[in-house]
KOLMI-26588 format. One record per atom (N, C-alpha, C): residue in one letter; x, y, z. Coordinates in pm, whole numbers, plus 50000, padded with zeros to 5 digits. Layout:
<atoms>
aXYZ;...
</atoms>
This chain:
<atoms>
x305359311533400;x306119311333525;x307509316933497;x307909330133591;x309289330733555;x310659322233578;x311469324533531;x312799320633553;x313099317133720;x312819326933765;x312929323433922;x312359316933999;x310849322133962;x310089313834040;x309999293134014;x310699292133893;x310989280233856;x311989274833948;x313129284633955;x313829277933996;x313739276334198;x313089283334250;x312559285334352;x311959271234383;x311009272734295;x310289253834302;x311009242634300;x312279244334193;x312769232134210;x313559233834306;x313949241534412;x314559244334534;x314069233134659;x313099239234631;x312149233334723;x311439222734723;x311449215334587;x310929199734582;x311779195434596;x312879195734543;x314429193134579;x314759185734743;x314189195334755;x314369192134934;x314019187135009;x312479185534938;x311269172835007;x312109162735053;x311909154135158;x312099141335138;x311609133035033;x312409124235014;x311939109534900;x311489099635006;x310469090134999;x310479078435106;x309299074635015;x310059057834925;x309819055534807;x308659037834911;x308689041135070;x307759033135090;x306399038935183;x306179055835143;x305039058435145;x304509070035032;x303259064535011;x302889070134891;x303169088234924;x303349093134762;x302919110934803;x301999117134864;x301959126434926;x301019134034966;x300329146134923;x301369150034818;x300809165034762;x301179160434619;x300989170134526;x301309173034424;x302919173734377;x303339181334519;x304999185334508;x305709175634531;x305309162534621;x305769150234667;x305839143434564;x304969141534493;x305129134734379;x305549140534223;x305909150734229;x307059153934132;x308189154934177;x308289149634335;x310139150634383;x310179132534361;x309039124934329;x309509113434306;x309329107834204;x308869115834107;x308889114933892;x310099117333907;x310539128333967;x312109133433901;x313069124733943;x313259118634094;x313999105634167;x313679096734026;x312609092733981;x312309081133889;x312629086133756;x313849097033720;x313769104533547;x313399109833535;x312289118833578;x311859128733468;x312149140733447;x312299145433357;x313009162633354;x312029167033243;x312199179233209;x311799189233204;x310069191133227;x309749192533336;x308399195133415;x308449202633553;x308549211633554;x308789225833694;x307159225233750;x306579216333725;x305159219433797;x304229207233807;x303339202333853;x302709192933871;x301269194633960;x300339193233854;x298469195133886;x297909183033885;x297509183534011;x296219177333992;x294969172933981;x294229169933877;x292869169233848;x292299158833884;x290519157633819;x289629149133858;x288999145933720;x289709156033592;x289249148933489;x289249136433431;x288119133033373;x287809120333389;x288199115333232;x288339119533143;x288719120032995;x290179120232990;x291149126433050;x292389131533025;x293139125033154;x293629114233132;x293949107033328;x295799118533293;x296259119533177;x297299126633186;x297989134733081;x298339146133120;x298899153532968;x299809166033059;x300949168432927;x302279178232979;x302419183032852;x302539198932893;x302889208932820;x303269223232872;x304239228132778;x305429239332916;x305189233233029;x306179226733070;x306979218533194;x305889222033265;x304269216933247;x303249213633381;x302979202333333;x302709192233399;x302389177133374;x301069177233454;x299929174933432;x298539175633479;x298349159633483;x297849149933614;x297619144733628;x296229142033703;x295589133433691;x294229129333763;x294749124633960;x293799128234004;x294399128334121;x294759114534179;x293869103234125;x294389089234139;x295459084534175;x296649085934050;x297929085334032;x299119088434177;x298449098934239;x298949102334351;x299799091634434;x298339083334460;x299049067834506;x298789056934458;x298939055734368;x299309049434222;x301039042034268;x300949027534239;x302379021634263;x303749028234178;x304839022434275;x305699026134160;x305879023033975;x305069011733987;x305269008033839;x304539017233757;x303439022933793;x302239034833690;x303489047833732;x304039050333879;x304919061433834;x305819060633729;x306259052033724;x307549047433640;x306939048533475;x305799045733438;x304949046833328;x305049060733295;x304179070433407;x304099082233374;x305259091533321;x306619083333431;x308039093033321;x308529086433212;x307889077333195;x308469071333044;x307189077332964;x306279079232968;x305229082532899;x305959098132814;x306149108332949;x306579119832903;x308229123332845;x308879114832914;x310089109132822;x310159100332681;x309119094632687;x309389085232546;x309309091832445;x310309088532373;x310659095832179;x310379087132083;x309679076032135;x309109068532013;x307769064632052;x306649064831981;x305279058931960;x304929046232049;x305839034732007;x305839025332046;x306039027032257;x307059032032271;x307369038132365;x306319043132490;x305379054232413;x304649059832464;x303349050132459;x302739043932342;x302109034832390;x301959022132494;x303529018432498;x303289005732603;x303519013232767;x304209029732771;x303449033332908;x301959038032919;x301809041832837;x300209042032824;x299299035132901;x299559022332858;x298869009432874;x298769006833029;x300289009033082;x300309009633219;x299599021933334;x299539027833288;x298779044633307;x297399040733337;x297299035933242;x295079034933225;x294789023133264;x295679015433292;x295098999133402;x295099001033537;x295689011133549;x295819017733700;x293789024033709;x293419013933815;x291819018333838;x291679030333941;x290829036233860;x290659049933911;x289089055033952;x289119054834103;x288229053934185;x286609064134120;x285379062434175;x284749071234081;x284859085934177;x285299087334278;x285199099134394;x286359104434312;x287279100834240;x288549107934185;x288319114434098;x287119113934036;x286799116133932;x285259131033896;x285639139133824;x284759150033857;x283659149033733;x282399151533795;x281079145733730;x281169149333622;x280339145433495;x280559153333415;x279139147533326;x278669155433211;x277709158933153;x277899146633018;x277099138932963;x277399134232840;x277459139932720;x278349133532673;x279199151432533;x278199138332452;x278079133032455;x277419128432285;x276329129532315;x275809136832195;x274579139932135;x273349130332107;x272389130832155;x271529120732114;x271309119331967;x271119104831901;x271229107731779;x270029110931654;x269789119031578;x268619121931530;x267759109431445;x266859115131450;x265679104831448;x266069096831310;x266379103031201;x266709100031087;x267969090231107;x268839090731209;x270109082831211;x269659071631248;x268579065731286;x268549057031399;x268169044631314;x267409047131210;x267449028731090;x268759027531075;x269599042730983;x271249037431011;x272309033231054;x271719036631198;x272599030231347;x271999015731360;x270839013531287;x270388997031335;x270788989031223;x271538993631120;x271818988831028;x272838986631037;x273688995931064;x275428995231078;x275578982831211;x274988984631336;x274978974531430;x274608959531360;x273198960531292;x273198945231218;x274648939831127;x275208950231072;x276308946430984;x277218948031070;x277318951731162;x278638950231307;x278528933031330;x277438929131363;x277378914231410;x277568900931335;x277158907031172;x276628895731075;x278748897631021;x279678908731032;x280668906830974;x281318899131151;x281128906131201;x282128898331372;x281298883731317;x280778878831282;x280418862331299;x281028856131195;x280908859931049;x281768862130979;x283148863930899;x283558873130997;x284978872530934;x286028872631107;x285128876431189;x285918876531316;x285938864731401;x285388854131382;x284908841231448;x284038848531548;x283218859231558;x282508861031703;x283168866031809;x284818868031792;x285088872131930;x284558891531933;x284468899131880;x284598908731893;x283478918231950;x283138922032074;x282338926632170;x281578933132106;x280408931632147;x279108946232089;x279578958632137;x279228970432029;x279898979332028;x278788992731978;x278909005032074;x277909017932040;x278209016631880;x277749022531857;x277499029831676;x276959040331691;x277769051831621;x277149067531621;x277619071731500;x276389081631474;x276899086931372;x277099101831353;x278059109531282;x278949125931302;x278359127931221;x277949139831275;x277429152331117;x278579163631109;x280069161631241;x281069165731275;x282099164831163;x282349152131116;x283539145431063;x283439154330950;x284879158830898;x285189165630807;x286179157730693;x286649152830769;x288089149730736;x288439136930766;x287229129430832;x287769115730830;x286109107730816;x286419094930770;x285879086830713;x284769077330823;x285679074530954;x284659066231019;x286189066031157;x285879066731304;x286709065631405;x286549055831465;x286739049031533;x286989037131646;x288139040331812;x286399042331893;x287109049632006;x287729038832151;x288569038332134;x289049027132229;x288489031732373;x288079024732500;x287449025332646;x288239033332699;x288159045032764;x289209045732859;x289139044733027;x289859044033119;x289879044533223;x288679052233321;x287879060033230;x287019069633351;x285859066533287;x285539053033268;x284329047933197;x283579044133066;x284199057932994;x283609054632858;x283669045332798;x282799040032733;x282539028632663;x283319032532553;x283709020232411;x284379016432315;x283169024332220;x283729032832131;x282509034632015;x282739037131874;x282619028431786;x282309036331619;x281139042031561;x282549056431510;x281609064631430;x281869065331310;x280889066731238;x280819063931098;x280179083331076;x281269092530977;x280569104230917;x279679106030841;x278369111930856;x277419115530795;x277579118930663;x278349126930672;x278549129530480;x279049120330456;x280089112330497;x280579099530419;x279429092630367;x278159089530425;x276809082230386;x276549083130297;x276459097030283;x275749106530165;x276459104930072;x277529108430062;x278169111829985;x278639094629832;x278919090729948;x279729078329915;x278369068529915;x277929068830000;x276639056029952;x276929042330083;x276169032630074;x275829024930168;x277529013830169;x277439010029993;x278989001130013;x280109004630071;x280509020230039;x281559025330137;x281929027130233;x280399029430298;x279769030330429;x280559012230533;x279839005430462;x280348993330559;x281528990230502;x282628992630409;x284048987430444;x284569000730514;x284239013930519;x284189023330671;x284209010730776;x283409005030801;x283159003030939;x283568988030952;x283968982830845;x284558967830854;x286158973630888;x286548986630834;x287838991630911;x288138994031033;x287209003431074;x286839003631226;x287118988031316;x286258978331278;x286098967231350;x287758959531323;x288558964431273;x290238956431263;x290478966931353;x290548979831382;x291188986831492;x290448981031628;x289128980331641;x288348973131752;x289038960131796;x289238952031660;x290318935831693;x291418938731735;x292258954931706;x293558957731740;x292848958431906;x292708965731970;x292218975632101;x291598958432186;x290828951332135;x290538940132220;x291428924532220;x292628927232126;x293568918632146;x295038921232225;x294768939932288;x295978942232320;x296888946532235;x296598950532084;x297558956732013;x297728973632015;x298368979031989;x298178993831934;x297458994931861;x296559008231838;x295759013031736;x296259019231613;x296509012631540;x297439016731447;x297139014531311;x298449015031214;x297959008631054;x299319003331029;x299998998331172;x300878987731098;x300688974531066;x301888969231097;x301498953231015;x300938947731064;x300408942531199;x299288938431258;x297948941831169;x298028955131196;x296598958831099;x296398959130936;x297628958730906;x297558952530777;x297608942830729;x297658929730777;x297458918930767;x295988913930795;x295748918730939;x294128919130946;x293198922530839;x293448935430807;x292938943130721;x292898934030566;x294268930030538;x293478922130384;x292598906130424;x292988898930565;x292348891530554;x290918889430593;x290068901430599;x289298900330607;x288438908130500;x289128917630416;x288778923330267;x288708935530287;x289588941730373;x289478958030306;x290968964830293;x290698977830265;x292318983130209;x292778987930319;x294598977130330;x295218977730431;x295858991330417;x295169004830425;x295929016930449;x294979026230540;x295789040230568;x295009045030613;x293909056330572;x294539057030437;x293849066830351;x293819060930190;x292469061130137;x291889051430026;x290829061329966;x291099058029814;x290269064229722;x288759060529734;x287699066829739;x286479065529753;x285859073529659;x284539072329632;x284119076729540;x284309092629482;x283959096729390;x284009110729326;x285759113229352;x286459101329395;x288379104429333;x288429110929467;x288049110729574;x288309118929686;x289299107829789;x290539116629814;x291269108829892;x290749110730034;x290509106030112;x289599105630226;x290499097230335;x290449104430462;x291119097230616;x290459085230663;x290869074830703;x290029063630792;x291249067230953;x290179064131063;x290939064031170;x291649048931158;
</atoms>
């Protein structure tokens, strides 16, 4: 977008009325009332029906799900701290406010399931990793910690095993454990993989951040695995855990 035509826009949102006791109506309405509520540098404002991405900004367009539209002031107020915040912490606790905001399924544009069915060969491993999902949650979690997908990547390159927190447009919670990690590393590595996973799962269902701070490092030794995020595994290979 050029120089002008930027400034053309903000001419003209500029000018909108504000009337902070009825919701927006367009796209432009509601970036004349992000900016009333802080926010700067964003000259544009889209909105979608993706159902994965409720929000993301880059070169001053801020793409939002169309929900948000009339979404209270408090999720607006989220969204400019979200794109304003300079710290982690920051951006996570608007986050939080962002994706509790329920988002209708008509808002939302259909979409195809990205995961792969899993091959025939994965599937004793997926009933295995699930048996050892339940026998450690009884175990070392007292039971609180929800049944949970198990999949497994023939993707993962570079990391060890993920833990996908729910988001707002349905998806379920899921750990994946990498295929070559199996192989490679063998069955023991395999489940403190996924006894890691299940302390980020305790982070995500107690309301913490997903993280590897001290929350999770405390978790992490008291239930027996290495409170970091990257740990020596077999053949000396320094290897990622989500």
């Amino acid at each position: 977008m050029s120089g002008l035509m930027r400034r053309m826009l903000s001419l003209v949102t500029e000018q909108l009325p504000l009337d902070l006791d009825r919701p927006p109506a367009s796209a432009e309405e509601l970036l004349v009332r992000l900016r009333e509520l802080g926010l700067e540098g964003i000259d544009r404002c889209v909105l979608t029906r993706n159902r994965s991405v409720m929000i993301s900004f880059r070169g001053g367009v801020l793409r939002l799900n169309r929900a948000y539209l009339h979404a209270p002031l408090d999720v607006h107020r989220a969204i400019v701290a979200f794109v304003r915040g300079r710290t982690r912490r920051a951006r996570q606790n608007a986050q939080r406010v962002i994706l509790e905001h329920p988002i209708p399924v008509h808002e939302m544009r259909a979409r195809r399931d990205s995961s792969p069915r899993p091959r025939p060969s994965d599937i004793p491993l997926i009933e295995a990793l699930a048996r050892s999902h339940e026998h450690y949650n009884a175990l070392l979690f007292g039971g609180q910690l929800s049944r949970i997908a198990i999949r497994i990547s023939g993707r993962m390159r570079n990391r060890l095993g993920q833990y996908s927190a729910p988001c707002a447009s349905g998806r379920p919670a899921e750990i994946t454990i990498s295929r070559r990690h199996i192989r490679r590393h063998g069955w023991e590595e395999t489940l403190h993989t996924l006894l890691h996973e299940m302390v980020h799962q305790w982070q995500a269902e107690n309301g913490m951040p997903i993280d590897h701070g001290r929350e999770f490092r405390r978790k992490a030794r008291e239930v027996g695995v290495e409170p970091t995020a990257r740990r020596v595994v077999v053949r000396d290979e320094v290897r990622k855990q989500a």
